[in-house]
C-alpha positions, 0 to 999 in steps of 0.5 A: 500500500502507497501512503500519501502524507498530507501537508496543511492544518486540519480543520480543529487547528484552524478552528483553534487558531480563529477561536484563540484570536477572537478572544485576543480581539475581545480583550484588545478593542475595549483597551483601545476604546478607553485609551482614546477616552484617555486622548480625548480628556488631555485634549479638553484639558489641554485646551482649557489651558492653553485658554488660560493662557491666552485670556492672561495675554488679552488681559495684558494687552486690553485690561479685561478678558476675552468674551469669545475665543475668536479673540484670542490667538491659540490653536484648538484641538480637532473636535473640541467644543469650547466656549467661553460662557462669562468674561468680565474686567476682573475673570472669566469662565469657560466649559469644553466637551469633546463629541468623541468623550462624551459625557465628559464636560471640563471646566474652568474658571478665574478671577471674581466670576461664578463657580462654572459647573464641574470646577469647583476650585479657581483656576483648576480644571474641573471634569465630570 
């Protein structure tokens, strides 16, 4: 009798194989999914700093605080929604929210202005 060797995967191997990378998928992608929540955080954060610091350069220069970001010079990060909601001669508040993070609303605030919901310390950035 000639017997012939057969080369390749059985079918249970292969099965094997799919079954093992599914598992490696469903551990991977939640993982992945979080450390781009963790992207979007920094960058509202980022963002209401570099606010910080744009609003003390127009006060320098015009002895009150910007009451729209199209006023002051810096650069935003993509997809980040920030607004400035109170600015007077003496402070100012703004709150920013990223569509890709939400719920997550930061916030901050300085000088003699109210408190802006969810920063409760001046001039700390506040998320919730």
């Amino acid at each position: 009798m000639m017997t012939t060797q057969r080369r390749g995967f059985t079918l249970i191997e292969l099965l094997i194989v799919v079954v093992i990378i599914g598992i490696l998928a469903a551990i991977a992608i939640p993982k992945f999914q979080n450390t781009k929540g963790k992207a979007n955080a920094a960058a509202l954060k980022s963002d209401l700093r570099n606010l910080a610091t744009a609003q003390e350069a127009y006060f320098y220069d015009h002895a009150s605080y910007a009451t729209s970001a199209s006023l002051l010079s810096y650069s935003q990060s993509p997809g980040v929604v920030l607004s400035i909601t109170t600015a007077t001669a003496s402070g100012w508040s703004a709150i920013a929210t990223h569509p890709a993070s939400y719920p997550l609303t930061c916030a901050l605030y300085q000088g003699n202005v109210a408190a802006q919901t969810p920063a409760t310390v001046e001039g700390l950035i506040g998320c919730q």
